[in-house]
C-alpha positions in Angstrom: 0.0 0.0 0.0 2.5 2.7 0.6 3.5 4.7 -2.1 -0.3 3.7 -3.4 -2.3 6.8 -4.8 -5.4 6.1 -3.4 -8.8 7.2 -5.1 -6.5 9.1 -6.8 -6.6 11.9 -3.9 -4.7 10.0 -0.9 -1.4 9.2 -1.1 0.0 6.6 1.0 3.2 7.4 2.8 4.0 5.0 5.9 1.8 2.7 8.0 1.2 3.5 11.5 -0.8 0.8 13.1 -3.2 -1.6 12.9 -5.6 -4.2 14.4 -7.8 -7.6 13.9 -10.3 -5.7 11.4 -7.9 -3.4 9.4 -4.5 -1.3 9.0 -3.6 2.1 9.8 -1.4 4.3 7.1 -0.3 8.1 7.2 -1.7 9.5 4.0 -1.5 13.0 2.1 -4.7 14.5 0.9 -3.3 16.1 -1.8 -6.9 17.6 -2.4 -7.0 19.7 0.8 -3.1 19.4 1.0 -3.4 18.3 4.5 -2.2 14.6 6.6 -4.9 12.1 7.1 -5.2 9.0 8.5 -6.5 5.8 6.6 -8.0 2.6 8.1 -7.8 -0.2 5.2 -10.0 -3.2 5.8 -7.7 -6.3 5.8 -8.3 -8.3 3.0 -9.4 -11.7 4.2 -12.8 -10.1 5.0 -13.6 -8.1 1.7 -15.4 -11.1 0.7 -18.0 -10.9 3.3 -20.9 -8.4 2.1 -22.7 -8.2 5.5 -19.2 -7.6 7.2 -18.5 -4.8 4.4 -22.6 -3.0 4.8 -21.7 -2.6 8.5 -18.9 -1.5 8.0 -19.8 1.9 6.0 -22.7 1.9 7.5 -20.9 2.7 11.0 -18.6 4.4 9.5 -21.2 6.7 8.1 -23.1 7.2 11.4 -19.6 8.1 13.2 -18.9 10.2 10.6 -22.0 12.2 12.2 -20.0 13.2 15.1 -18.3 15.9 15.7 -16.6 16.7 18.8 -13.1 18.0 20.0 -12.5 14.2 21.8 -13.5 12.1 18.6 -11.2 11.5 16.0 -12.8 13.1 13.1 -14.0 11.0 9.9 -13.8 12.5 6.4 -14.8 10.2 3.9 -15.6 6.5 3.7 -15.0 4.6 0.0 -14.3 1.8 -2.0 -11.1 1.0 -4.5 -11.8 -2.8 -6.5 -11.4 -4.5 -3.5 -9.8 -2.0 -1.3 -12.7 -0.2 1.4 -11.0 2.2 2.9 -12.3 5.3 6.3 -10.1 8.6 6.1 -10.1 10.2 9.4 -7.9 13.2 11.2 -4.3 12.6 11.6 -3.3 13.0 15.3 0.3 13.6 15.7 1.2 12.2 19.0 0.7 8.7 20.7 -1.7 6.2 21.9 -2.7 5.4 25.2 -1.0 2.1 25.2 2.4 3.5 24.4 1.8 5.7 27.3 1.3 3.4 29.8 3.9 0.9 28.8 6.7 3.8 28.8 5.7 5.6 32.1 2.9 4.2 34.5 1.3 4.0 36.6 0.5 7.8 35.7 0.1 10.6 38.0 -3.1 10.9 39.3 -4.2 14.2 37.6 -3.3 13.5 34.5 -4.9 10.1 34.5 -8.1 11.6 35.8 -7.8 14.6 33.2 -7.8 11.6 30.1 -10.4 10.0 31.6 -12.5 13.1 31.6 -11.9 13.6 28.0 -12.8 10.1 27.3 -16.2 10.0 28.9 -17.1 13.6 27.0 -16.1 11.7 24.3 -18.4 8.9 25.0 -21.2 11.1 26.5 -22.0 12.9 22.9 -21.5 9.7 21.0 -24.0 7.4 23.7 -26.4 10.9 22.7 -26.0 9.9 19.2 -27.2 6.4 20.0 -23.5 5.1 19.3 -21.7 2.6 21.2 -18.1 2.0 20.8 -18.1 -1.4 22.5 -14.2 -1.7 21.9 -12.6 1.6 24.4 -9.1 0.6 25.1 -5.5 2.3 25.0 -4.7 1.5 21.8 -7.9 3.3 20.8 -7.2 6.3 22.4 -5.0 8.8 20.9 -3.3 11.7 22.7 -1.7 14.6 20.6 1.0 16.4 21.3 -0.9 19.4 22.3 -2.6 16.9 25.2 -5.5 16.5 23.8 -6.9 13.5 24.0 -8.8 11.5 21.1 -10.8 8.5 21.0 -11.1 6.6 17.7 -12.9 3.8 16.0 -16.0 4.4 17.3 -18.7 2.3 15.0 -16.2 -0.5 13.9 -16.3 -2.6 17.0 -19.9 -2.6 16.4 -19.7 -3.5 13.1 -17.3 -6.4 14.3 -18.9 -7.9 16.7 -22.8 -8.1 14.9 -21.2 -9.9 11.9 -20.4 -13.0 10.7 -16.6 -13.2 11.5 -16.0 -15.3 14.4 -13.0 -17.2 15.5 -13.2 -20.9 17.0 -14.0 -20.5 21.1 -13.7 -16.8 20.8 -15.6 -13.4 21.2 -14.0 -10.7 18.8 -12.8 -8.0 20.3 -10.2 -6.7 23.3 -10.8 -9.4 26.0 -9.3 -7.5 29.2 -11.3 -4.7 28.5 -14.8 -6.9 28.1 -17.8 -6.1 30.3 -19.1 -8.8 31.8 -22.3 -8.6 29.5 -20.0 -8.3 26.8 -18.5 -12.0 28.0 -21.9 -13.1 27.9 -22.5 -12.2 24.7 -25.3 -10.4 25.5 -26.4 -7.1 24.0 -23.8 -4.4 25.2 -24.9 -1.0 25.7 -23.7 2.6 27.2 -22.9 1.0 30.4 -20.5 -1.4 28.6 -18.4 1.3 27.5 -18.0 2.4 31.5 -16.7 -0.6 32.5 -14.3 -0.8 29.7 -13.4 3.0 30.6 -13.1 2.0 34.3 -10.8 -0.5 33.3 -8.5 2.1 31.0 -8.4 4.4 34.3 -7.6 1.4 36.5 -4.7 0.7 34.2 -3.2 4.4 34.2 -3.3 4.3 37.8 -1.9 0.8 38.8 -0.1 -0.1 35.7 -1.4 -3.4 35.7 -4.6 -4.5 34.2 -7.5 -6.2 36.7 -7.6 -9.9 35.0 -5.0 -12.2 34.0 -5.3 -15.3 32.2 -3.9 -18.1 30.1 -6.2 -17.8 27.5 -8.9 -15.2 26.5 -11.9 -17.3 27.5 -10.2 -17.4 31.2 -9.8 -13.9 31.2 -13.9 -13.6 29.8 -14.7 -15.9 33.0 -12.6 -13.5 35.9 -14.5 -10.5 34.1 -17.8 -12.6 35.0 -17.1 -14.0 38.3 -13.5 -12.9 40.1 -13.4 -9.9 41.9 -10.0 -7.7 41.3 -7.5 -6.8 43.1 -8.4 -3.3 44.4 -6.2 0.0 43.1 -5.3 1.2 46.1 -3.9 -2.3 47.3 -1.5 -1.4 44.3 -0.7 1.9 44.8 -1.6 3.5 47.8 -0.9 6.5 46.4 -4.5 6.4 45.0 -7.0 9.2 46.4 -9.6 7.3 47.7 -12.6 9.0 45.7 -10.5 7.7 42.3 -10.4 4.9 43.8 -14.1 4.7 44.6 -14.7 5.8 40.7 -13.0 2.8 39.6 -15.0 0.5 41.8 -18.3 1.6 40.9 -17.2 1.7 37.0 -16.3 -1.5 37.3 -19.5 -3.7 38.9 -20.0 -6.8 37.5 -24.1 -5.7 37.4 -24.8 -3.1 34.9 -26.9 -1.1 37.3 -24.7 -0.7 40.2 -22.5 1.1 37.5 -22.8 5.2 36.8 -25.9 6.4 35.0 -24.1 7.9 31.8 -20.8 8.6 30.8 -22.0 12.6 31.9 -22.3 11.2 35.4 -18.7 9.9 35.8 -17.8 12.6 34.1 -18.9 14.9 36.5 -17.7 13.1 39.7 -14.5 12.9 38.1 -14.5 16.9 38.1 -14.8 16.9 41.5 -12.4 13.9 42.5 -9.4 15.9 43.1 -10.9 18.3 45.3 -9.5 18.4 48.5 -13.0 17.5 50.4 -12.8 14.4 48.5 -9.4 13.1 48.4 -10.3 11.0 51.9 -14.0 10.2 51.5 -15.6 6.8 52.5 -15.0 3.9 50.7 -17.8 3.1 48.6 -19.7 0.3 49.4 -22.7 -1.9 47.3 -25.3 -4.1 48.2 -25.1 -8.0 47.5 -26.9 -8.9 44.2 -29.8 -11.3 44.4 -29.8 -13.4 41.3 -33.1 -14.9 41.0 -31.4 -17.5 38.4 -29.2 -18.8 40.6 -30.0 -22.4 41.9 -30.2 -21.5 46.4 -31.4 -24.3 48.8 -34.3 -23.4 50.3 -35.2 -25.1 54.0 -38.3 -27.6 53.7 -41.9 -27.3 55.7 -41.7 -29.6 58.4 -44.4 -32.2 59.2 -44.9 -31.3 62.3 -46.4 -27.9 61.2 -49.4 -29.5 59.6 -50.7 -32.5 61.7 -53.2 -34.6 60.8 -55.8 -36.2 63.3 -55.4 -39.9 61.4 -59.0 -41.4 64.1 -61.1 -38.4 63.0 -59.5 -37.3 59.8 -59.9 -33.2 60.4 -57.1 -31.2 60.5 -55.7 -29.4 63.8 -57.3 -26.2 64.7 -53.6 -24.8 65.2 -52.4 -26.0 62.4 -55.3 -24.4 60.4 -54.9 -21.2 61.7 -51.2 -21.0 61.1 -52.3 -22.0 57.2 -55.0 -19.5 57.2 -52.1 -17.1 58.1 -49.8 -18.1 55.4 -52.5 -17.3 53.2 -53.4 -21.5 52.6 -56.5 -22.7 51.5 -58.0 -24.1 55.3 -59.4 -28.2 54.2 -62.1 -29.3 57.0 -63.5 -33.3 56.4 -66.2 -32.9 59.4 -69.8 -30.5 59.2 -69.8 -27.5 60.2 -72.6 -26.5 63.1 -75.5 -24.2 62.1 -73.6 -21.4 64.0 -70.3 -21.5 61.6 -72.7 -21.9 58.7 -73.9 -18.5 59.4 -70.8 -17.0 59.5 -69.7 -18.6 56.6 -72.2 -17.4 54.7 -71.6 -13.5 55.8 -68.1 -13.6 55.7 -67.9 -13.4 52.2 -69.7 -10.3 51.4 -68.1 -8.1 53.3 -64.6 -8.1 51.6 -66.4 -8.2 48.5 -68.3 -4.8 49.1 -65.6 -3.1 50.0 -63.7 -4.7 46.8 -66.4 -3.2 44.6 -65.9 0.1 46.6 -62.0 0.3 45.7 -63.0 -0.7 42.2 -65.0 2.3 41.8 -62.7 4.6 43.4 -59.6 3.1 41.2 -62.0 3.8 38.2 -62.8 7.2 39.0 -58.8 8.3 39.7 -57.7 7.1 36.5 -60.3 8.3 34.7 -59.4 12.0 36.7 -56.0 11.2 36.6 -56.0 10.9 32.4 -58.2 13.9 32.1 -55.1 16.1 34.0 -52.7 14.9 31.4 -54.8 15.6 28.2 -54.5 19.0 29.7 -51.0 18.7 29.9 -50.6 17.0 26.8 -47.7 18.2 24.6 -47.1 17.4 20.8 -43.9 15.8 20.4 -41.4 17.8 17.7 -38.6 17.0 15.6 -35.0 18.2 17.1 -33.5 20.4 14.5 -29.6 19.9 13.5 -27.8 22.9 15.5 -24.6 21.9 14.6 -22.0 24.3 13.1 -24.0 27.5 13.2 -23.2 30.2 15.0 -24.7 30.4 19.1 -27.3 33.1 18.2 -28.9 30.7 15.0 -28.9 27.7 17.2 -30.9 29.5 19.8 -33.3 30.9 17.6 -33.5 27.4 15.7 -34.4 25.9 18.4 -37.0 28.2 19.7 -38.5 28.2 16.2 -38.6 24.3 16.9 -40.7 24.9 20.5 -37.5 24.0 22.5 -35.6 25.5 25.2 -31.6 25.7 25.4 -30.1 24.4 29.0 -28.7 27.5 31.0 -25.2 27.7 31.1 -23.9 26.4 28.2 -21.4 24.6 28.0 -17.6 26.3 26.0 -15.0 23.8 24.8 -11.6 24.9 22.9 -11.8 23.9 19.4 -8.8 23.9 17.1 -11.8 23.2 13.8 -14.7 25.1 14.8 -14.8 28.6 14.4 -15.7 30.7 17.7 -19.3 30.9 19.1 -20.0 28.1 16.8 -21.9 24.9 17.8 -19.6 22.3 18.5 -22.0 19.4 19.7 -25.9 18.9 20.9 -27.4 16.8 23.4 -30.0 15.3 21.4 -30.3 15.2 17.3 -32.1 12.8 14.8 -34.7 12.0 17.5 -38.2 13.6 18.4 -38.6 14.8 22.1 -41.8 16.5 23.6 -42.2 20.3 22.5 -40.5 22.4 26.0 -37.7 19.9 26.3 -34.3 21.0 27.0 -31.2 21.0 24.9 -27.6 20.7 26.3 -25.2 23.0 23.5 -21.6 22.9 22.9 -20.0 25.7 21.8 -17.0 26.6 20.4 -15.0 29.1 22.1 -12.5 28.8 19.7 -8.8 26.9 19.4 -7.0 27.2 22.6 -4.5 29.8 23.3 -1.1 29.6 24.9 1.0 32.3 26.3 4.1 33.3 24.4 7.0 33.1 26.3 9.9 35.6 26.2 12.8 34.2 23.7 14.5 37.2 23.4 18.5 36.3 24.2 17.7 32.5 23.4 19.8 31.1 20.2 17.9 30.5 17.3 17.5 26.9 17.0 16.7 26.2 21.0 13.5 28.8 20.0 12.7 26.6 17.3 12.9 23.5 19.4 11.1 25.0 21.8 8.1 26.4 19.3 7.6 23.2 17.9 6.9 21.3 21.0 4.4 24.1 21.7 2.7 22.7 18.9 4.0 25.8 16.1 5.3 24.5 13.2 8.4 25.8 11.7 6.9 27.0 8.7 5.0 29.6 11.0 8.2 31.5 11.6 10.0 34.3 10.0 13.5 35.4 10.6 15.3 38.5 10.0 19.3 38.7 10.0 20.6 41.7 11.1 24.2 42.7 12.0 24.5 43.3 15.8 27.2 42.8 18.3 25.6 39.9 20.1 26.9 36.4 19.2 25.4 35.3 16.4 22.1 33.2 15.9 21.6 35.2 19.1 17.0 36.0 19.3 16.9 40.2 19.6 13.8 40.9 19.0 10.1 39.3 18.9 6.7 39.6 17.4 4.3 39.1 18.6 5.6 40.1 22.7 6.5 38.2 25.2 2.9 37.4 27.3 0.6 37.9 24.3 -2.1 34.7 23.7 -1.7 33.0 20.3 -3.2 30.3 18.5 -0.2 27.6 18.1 -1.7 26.2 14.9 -2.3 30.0 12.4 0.6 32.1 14.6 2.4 34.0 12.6 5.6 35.1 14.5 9.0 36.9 13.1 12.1 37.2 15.0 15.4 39.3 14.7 18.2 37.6 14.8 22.4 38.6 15.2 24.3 37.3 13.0 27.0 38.8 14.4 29.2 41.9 13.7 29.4 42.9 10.0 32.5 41.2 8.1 34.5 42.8 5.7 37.4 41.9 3.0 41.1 42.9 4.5 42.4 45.2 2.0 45.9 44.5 0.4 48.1 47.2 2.3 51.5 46.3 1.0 53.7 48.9 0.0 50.7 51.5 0.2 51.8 55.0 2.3 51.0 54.4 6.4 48.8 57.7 6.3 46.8 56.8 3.0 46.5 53.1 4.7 45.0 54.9 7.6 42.1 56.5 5.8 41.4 52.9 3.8 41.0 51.5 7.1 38.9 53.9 8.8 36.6 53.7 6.1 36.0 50.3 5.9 35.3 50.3 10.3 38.6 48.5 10.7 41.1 50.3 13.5 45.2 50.9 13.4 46.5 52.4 16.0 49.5 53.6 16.9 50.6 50.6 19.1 50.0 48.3 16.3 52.2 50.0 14.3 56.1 48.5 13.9 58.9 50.2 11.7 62.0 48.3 10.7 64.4 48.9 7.6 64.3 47.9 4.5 65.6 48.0 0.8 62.2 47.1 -0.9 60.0 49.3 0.3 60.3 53.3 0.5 60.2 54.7 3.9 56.7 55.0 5.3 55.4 52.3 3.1 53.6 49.0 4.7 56.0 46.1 4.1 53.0 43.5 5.6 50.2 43.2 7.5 50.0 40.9 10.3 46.7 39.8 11.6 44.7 39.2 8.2 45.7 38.6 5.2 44.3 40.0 1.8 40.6 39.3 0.8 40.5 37.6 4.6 36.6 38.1 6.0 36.9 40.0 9.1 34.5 41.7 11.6 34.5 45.7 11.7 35.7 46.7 14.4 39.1 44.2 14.4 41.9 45.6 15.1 45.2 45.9 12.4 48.2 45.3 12.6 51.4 46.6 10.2 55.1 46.6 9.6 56.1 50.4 7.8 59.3 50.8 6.5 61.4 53.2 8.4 63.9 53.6 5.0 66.7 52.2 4.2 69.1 50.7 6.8 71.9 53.0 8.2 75.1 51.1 6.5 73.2 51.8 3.2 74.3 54.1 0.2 72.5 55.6 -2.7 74.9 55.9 -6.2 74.2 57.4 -9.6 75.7 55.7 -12.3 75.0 57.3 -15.6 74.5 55.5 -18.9 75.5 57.6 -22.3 73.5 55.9 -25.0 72.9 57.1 -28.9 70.7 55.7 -31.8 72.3 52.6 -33.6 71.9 55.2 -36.4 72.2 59.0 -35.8 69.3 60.5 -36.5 67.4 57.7 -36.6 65.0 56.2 -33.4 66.0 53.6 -31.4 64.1 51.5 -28.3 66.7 51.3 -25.0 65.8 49.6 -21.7 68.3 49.2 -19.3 67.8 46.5 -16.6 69.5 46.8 -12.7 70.2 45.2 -9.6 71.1 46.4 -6.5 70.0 45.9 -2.6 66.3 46.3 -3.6 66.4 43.0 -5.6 66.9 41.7 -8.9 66.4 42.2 -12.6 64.5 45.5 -11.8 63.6 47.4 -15.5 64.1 51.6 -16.0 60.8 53.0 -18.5 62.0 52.3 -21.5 63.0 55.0 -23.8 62.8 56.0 -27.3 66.0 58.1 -28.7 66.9 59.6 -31.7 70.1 61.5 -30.2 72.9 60.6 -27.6 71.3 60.8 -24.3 72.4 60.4 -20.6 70.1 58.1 -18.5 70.9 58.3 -14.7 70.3 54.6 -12.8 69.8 55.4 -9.1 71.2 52.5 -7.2 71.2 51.5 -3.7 73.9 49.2 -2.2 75.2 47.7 0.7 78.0 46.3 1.8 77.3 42.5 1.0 75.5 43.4 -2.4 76.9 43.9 -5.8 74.5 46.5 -8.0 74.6 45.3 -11.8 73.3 47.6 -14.8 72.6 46.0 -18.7 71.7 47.9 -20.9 69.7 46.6 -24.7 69.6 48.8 -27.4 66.7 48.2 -30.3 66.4 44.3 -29.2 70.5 43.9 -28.4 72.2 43.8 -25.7 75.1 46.1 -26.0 76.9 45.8 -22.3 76.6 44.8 -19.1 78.2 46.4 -15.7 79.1 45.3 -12.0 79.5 48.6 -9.2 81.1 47.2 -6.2 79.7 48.2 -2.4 83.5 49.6 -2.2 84.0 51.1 -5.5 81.3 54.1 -4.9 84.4 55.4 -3.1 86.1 56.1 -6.6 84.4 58.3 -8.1 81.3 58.4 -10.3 80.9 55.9 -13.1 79.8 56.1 -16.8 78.5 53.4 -19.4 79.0 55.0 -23.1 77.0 53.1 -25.9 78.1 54.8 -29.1 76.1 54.5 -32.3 76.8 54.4 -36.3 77.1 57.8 -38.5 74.5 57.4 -41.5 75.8 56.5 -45.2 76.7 59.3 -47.1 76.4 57.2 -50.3 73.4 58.4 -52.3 71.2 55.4 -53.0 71.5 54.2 -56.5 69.5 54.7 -59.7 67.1 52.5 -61.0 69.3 51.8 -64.0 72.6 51.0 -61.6 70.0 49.1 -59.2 69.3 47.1 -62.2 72.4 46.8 -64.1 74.3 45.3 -61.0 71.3 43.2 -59.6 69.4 43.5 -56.3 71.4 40.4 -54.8 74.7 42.2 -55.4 73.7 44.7 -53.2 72.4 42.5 -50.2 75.8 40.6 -50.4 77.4 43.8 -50.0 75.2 44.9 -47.1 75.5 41.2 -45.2 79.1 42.0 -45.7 79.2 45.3 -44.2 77.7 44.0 -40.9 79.6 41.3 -41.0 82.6 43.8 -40.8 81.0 46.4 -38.2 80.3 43.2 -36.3 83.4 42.3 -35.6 84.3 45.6 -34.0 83.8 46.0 -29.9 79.9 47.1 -29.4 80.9 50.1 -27.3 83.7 50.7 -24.8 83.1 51.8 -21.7 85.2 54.5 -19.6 86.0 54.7 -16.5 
């Protein structure tokens, strides 16, 4: 079944339970987009028609109810061979579960499920439905605590069908009735004892019979007596106690009235007046169809005269007492004849009288009530409309609302809207008196204070108030508080809210604002200062440190110490820096000069000189374009391990290279002269000459010529 789409509206997504009649999955209406519950008939009885009839039929009529302490039923169908009852999804756990993980329960709580219960059972025994099956497993209790009773109708529907099992009864033997054992007709009563068994179990933790098979169980529920609660915990109150006894008599009529009236002495259990009350007590049942032995009539009582054959005068009057016919065998004398014969018409004048008298009271007596004769009237269905329409429905209908009414919490019916009504479907004498139910709307919880709290504890916390996550909204904001830190709330701390339509938005820290370090290498200290300030970041004079050095001019950053480039950091952070002070004391600065002309005078040619000194390696001047003989100055620095180098390449070329000594600066100044080439003073030749003597001639000649100039120094440099 799971992963079924079923009636192409439910779809199937895990099971969650199930019984002798059927199994329990967690659906998705995707209709209503909403979670449902579906109870699947197991399939060895989808054969039997009566069995499948009562079914529906009971699921139909429980369908009809509608109370905060029923589980809810929303449609009843058919797929092939599938029948199938949707009903409300509780999110929580059963009864069962309960009890097995924690009893025996505290005593108000028990008492508090048990009041829910018999509401429960109070509107459906108004409804002329009995569940016949109430049991842990049947009960449901949400997360929010309220408390659910299901499958109301389908023990019916079991137990009037055709399914039966060899030396069995179908159904939950150690919650059976005694009647129920009998298999007699069960009715409201039945469901008491079952509930007074459920109570007894929170309580105690134990259940009241034991067996070694169900139909041993079926027989202690008929003739054992129980161990009593408070002999298992005497922790007990006595008036629970005394509620649990009187639940649970084996005669039907010893037990409460209605599920209203334990319902109502459960109200008052608690109180302290009560906690210590008497132990209730019951009389002894007389059974008239139990077989007694009854003492015999002696002989001697009725003695017979055996000569004469009359019967002894004391012996007659003690029959004439007992209301025996008195047998004489002799005559009577003329006297006793007399009275014989008067005796009788007495009584029977003054039966004749009280005849008459009888005659004439009735016939009074059924005159008074044609006078008070009401016309019996149709109870309208009150249900769902608002307080004010019910009333005036009602009244329309000649009947009369029962002062106060009664307000429930509802999470499904609106406000001031009928929840439930004591009577429906029935007709009742016009002036009768109906019990309402209304609405007084889903049940509110105070907001606590979450302000300081971390984000996902408030979440945690939200959801087992019965909010769901989707009902929150959160806003990030920058703040100095740790982040994921709650700063703010909506709605306030103390306000009422509905758990399941609260909308509630929070502000959140998520901490200080970040930003990217900035690369401050070999940027001025004072234009690094302004960067920094700008961005919220702080350099302070403390976190400044100046050292020497070669690469880096003086006041320029050589690093930064705490973050890196690009690093994310929080404004506010502190910076730290190493600035150059300038170059170290032992240091000198030199100006060598390069002399340089074109290749060709008059003509442009591309120099770049390369250096090295203290500062580092292979460092390039701007290139320059010359047409003339130029002097390029090449500031070095040196020191006294280093040796500064200066190359310099002329139009591609490199024309000469030269090494200055730490020492040699002491000499004098020094000079690198790169000649270049005066131009031909041959005219270029004529077309004729140019093609008399052949264009190849005249490359030879040129290859030649730089053959020749090549083999000449490149420059020479003085000193």
């Amino acid at each position: 079944m799971i992963g079924h789409d079923l009636a192409g509206r439910y779809e199937i997504i895990s099971r969650i339970g199930g019984g002798g009649m059927a199994l329990v999955y967690k659906a998705h209406d995707v209709l209503l987009n909403r979670k449902v519950a579906v109870k699947v008939l197991r399939q060895q009885f989808v054969n039997d028609e009566e069995f499948i009839s009562r079914f529906r039929r009971e699921a139909q009529n429980a369908a009809a109810l509608s109370h905060p302490n029923v589980v809810s039923i929303y449609d009843v169908g058919q797929e092939e061979d599938i029948h199938y009852i949707v009903m409300e999804y509780v999110e929580g756990h059963n009864l069962n579960e309960i009890i097995v993980e924690r009893a025996p329960l505290q005593i108000e709580e028990a008492v508090h499920v048990a009041q829910q219960i018999c509401d429960a059972l109070d509107h459906a025994h108004a409804n002329h439905i009995i569940h016949r099956d109430i049991k842990p497993h049947n009960i449901l209790i949400g997360n929010n605590g309220r408390v659910k009773v299901t499958d109301f109708g389908i023990a019916r529907a079991a137990t009037s069908s055709k399914i039966t099992h060899t030396g069995s009864v179908v159904g939950s033997v150690h919650y059976f009735s005694p009647e129920h054992a009998k298999g007699v007709n069960t009715g409201e009563k039945s469901d008491l004892y079952s509930l007074g068994i459920v109570l007894y179990q929170m309580v105690t933790g134990n259940l009241p019979f034991f067996g070694e098979s169900p139909i041993s169980i079926a027989l202690k529920h008929l003739q054992d007596d129980f161990e009593e609660p408070r002999v298992v915990n005497s922790h007990i109150p006595q008036s629970v106690e005394n509620i649990i006894l009187k639940s649970m008599r084996k005669n039907p009529n010893e037990r409460y009235e209605s599920a209203r009236a334990m319902m109502s002495d459960l109200e008052t259990c608690l109180q302290p007046h009560r906690l210590y009350e008497p132990k209730i007590t019951f009389t002894e049942d007389v059974d008239l169809q139990e077989t007694k032995v009854m003492p015999a009539i002696r002989s001697s009582a009725l003695h017979t005269d055996m000569n004469t054959g009359t019967v002894n005068s004391t012996a007659s009057a003690r029959l004439s007492d007992t209301g025996s016919v008195m047998m004489h065998t002799g005559r009577l004398t003329e006297e006793e004849s007399e009275k014989a014969a008067g005796g009788w018409k007495k009584p029977l004048y003054v039966v004749l009288i009280t005849l008459v008298f009888l005659a004439a009271l009735l016939w009074g007596f059924f005159k008074l009530l044609d006078t008070f004769k009401t016309e019996d009237v149709d109870i309208p269905y009150v249900v769902d409309l608002t307080e004010e329409e019910a009333r005036k429905k009602l009244a329309e209908a000649g009947l009369n609302v029962t002062e106060p009414v009664t307000r429930e919490t509802s999470k499904h019916v609106p406000k001031d809207k009928v929840i439930a009504q004591s009577k429906m479907n029935m007709k009742v004498k016009e002036g009768s008196f109906i019990e309402l139910t209304i609405s007084a709307g889903p049940e509110l919880k105070e907001l606590p204070s979450y302000i300081g709290s971390m984000k996902q504890q408030t979440i945690n916390a939200l959801i087992d108030l019965g909010i769901q996550e989707d009902q929150l909204n959160f806003t990030e904001v920058f703040d100095e508080a740790p982040a994921g830190t709650i700063l703010q709330q909506t709605p306030p701390a103390g306000e009422e809210i509905n758990p399941d339509d609260v909308q509630i938005s929070f502000t959140v820290s998520k901490g200080l604002e970040t930003v990217d370090m900035p690369d401050l290498t070999d940027a001025r200290l004072k234009d690094a200062k302004v960067l920094l300030q700008s961005l919220g970041l702080v350099l302070e004079e403390q976190d400044i440190t100046y050292e020497p050095s070669y690469l880096y001019a003086k006041d320029h950053i050589i690093s930064q110490g705490n973050a890196q480039p690009n690093e994310k950091v929080e404004k506010g952070s502190k910076v730290t820096v190493k600035v150059s002070s300038g170059y170290p004391s032992d240091a000198k600065s030199y100006q060598f000069n390069v002399k340089i002309s074109p290749a060709i005078i008059g003509t442009a040619s591309e120099v770049r000189i390369y250096y090295s000194d203290a500062r580092g390696e292979n460092m390039e001047l701007e290139s320059r374009t010359i047409t003339s003989t130029v002097d390029i100055p090449v500031m070095l620095v040196l020191d006294p391990e280093t040796e500064a180098k200066v190359s310099v390449h002329r139009d591609g070329t490199f024309m000469d290279i030269v090494s200055i000594k730490y020492r040699d600066i002491a000499q004098g100044p020094h000079e690198m002269i790169i000649p270049g080439q005066e131009p031909d003073p041959t005219p270029p030749p004529t077309p004729e000459h140019e093609f008399f003597h052949g264009g190849e001639h005249d490359n030879d000649m040129e290859a030649f010529n730089n053959d020749e100039q090549s083999d000449q120094p490149a420059n020479k440099t003085e000193e």
